[in-house]
N, C-alpha and C positions, 0 to 999 in steps of 0.2 A: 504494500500500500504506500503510495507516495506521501511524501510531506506534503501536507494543508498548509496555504496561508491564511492567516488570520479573516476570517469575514466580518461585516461590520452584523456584531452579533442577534330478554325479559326474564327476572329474577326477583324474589320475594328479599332477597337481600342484596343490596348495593355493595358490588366486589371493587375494592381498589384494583390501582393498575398492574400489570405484572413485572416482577421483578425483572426486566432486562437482561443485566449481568446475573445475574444469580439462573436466569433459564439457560445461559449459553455455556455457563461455568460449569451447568450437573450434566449440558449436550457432552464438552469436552469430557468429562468424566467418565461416561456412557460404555466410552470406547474400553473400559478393564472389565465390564461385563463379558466372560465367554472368551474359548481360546482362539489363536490365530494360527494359521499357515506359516510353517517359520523358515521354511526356504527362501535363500537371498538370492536374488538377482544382479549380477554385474551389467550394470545399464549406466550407458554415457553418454546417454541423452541429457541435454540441457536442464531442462526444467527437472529431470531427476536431480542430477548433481547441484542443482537450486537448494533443491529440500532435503538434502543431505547436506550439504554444507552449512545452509542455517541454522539445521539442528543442533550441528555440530558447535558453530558458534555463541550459539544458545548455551549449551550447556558447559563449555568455557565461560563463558560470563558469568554463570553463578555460582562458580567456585569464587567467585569477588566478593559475594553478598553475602556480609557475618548478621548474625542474629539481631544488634543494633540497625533498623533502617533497612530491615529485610521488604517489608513491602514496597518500598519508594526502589530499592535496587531492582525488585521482580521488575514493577513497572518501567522501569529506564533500559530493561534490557530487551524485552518487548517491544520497545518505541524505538531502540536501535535496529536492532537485527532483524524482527516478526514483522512488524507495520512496513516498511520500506517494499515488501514486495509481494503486499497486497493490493486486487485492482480495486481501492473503493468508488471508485466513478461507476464502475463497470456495474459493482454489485449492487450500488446506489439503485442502477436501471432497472437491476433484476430483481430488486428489495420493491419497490414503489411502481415499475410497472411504466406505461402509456406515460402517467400523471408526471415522472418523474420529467421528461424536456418541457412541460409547459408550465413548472415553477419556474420565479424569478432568480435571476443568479444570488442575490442575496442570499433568500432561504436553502436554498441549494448548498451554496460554499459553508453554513450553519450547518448544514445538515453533514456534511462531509464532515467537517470539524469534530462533529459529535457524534456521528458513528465510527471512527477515527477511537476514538476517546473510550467509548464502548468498550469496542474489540479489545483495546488495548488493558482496559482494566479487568473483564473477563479472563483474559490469557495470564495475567499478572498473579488470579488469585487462586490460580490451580498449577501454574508453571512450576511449582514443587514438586511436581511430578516426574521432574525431565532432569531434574539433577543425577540420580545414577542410573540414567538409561541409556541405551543403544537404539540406534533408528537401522533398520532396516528396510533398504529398498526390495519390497518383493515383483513389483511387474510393474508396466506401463503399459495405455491401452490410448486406441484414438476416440476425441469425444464427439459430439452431435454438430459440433463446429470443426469446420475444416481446420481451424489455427488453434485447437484444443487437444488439450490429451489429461489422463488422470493417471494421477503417480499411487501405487497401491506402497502402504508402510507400515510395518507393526514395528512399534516402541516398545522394546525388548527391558523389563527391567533387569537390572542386577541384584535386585534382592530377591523378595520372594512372590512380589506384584504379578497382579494380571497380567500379559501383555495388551496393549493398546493399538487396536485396528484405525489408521487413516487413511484416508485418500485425498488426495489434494486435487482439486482440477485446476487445471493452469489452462492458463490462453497466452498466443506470443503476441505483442503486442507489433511487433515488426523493430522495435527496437530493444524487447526484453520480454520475458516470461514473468508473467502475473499469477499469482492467486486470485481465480475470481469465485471458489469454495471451498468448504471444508465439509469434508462428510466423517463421521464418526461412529462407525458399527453402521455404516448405510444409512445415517438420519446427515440434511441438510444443514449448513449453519443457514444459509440463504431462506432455505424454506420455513426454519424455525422463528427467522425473526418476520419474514412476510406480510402472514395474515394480522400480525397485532400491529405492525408497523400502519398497515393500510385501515384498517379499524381506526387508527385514531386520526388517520389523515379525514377519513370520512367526517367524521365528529368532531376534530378540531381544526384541521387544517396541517400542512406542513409547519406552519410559526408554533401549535398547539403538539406536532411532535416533536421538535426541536427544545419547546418547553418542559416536554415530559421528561428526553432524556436525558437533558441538562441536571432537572432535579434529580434522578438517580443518580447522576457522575457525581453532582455534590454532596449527595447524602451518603458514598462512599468514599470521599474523599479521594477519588482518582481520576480527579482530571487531569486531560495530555498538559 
């Protein structure tokens, strides 16, 4: 996911809204349900050696983060190495649909900003996970798009953990290989944030989902 710039910013009982970070944190989690295929594949395809590599980087970087200021280190390594090569424009479209080109850039660059921000504290409060594991690339497949393909992975732990089923779908952009999902034991991240995304654009508008997830990021204290 690229760097954002700044933008100028029926039921008998009434349910609050849904936890955002907290549904996309228990998606990631999902994936230590049930065992994996543990055959590796030597594949030197691009966008594999992507998600091998940042894993790798990943988990270098949190051998830095001591117990003091452990969650502000999850998030800063996240916002390094994760977010930089995710497509959020791309998923933006795929999150919101038609509606997404006939918002104004404003709300738009808000909206990028704050699902940006999302993802990033999501990944932040489960990335404990990735400290003594192993990524393994098991296959690559082509996807429904001519300039896609999905990278199959299980995160092999070193203790006594699950292993963890992903697949990433990448698209090339013609000048670099993106993330434009994450699937986990076969559940979407795209798909899971969709239908409540579009719920509340109906009811309040994009300014009115922008508001929403802004308050979550603040009520977790993890914004980018």
């Amino acid at each position: 996911m690229r760097s954002i710039e700044n933008h100028h910013r029926p039921s008998l009982r009434r349910r609050g809204p849904k936890p955002w970070i907290r549904m996309i944190s228990m998606l990631l989690l999902l994936g230590a349900i049930g065992g994996a295929n543990r055959v590796a594949a030597d594949i030197g395809h691009p966008a594999a050696q992507l998600v091998k590599e940042t894993t790798l980087d990943v988990r270098r970087a949190l051998t830095s983060c001591d117990e003091q200021g452990r969650s502000d280190c999850h998030r800063s390594v996240v916002s390094e190495y994760i977010a930089p090569i995710f497509d959020t424009e791309g998923m933006a479209g795929r999150l919101l649909g038609k509606q997404w080109k006939t918002f104004p850039d404003d709300p738009k660059g808000r909206f990028l900003v704050n699902f940006q921000s999302l993802l990033v504290c999501a990944y932040a409060s489960v990335i404990e996970r990735f400290r003594n594991q192993e990524v393994i690339v098991r296959g690559i497949e082509s996807a429904a798009d001519e300039n896609g393909v999905r990278i199959s992975t299980t995160i092999e732990s070193l203790d006594e953990s699950a292993p963890v089923d992903v697949m990433y779908s990448m698209r090339d952009t013609g000048q670099e290989w993106l993330v434009d999902d994450v699937l986990v034991s076969g559940v979407s991240i795209v798909l899971a944030y969709r239908s409540s995304f579009r719920s509340e654009i109906r009811k309040t508008g994009i300014d009115g989902l922008n508001q929403r997830i802004e308050k979550e990021i603040m009520a977790r204290s993890c914004g980018a």
